[in-house]
C-alpha positions in Angstrom: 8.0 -4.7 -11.4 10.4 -7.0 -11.0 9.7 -10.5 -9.8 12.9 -10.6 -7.7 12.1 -7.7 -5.7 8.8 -8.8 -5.1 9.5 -12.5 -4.4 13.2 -12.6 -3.7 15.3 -13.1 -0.9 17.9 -10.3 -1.1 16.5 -6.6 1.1 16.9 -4.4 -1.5 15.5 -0.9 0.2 14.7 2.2 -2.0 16.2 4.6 0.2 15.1 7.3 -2.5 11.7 6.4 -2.7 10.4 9.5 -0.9 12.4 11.7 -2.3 11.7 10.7 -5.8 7.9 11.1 -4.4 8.2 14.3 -3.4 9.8 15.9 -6.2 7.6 14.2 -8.5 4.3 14.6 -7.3 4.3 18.1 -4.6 1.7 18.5 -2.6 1.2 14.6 -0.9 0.9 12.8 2.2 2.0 9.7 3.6 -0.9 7.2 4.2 -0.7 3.6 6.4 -3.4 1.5 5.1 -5.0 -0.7 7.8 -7.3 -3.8 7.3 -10.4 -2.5 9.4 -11.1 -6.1 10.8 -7.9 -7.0 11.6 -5.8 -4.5 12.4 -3.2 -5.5 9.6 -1.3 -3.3 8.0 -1.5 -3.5 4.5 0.3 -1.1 2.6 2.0 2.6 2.9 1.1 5.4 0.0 0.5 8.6 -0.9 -2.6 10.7 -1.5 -3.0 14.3 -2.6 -6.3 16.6 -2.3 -7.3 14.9 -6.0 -7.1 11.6 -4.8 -8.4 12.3 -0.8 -11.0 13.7 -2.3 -11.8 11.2 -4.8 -11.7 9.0 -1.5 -14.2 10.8 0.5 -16.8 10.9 -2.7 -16.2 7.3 -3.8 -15.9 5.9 0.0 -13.5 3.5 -2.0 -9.5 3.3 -1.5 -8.5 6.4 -3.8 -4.5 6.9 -3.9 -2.1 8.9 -5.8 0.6 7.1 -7.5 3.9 8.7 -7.5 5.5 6.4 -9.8 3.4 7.0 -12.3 1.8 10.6 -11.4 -1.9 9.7 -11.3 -4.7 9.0 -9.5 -4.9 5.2 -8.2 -7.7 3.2 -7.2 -6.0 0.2 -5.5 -6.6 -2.7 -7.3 -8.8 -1.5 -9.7 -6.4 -3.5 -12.0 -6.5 -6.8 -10.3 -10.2 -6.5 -8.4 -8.7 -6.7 -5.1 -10.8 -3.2 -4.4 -11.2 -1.2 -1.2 -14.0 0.4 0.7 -13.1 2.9 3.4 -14.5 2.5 6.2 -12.7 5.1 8.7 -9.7 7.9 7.9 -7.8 9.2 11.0 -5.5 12.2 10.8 -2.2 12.0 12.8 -1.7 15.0 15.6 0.3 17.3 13.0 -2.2 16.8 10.2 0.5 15.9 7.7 -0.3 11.8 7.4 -3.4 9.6 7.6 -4.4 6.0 8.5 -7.1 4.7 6.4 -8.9 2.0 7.6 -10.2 0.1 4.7 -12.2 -3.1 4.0 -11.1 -5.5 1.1 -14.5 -6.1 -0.7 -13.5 -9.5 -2.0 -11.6 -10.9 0.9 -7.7 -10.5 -0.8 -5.1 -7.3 -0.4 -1.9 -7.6 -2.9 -1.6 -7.8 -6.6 1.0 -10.4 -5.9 0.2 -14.5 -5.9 1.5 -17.4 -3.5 2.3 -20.3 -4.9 -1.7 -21.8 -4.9 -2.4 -18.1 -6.7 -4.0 -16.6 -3.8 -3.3 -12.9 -2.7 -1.5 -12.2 -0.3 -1.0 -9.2 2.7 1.8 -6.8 0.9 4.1 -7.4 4.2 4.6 -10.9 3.3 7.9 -11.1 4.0 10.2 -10.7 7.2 13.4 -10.0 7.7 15.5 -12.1 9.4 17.8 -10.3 12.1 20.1 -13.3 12.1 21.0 -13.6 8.0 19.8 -10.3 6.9 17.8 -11.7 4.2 14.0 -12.1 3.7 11.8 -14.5 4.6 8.6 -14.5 2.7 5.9 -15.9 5.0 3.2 -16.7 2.6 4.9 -18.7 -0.2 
């Protein structure tokens, strides 16, 4: 991923991310992923029946990745695992919230500058400017 859409200033929206989603991987839902202690919002994804299933056996954060068309156990890469602690269905059963727990305390795959991770909604936009501001350097 690029470091200049992660870290840059420039909004750069992928308009077509849902799209591409859809056609890529049928058969998924949209899922808000909330920190179960704070209320945080951590990240958006997707799930299918594989990988909400996978969820409910493993009582561990279970996506499915539509960029790469598998199953994806957030931050089974980078340790910054999940357990689940709660899922709620919205009133047209077609997304979920899952309240989650991070078992070692950090959220994103990304780094501030002392190499701690951050909360993927690190940066703001600023209503003035129209550019970012990234909130936890």
């Amino acid at each position: 991923m690029s470091k200049e859409l992660e870290e840059g200033l420039a909004l750069t929206l992928d308009f077509h991310k849902l799209e591409k989603a859809v056609a890529g991987s049928p058969g998924i839902l949209p899922v808000a992923v909330q920190h179960a202690d704070t209320g945080v919002v951590i990240l958006l994804a997707y799930t299918n029946e594989l990988a909400f299933r996978k969820s409910m056996e493993t009582k561990s954060l279970v996506l499915w990745s539509t960029s790469r068309n598998e199953l994806w156990e957030k931050g089974k890469t980078s340790g910054e695992t999940f357990d689940l602690v709660e899922v709620r269905v919205n009133c047209e059963q077609n997304s979920l919230l899952y309240r989650v727990r991070p078992r070692r305390g950090a959220i994103c795959h990304t780094k501030n500058n002392t190499g701690q991770p951050r909360n993927c909604y690190y940066r703001r936009l600023n209503l003035e400017t129209g550019l970012l501001e990234n909130l936890d350097p």
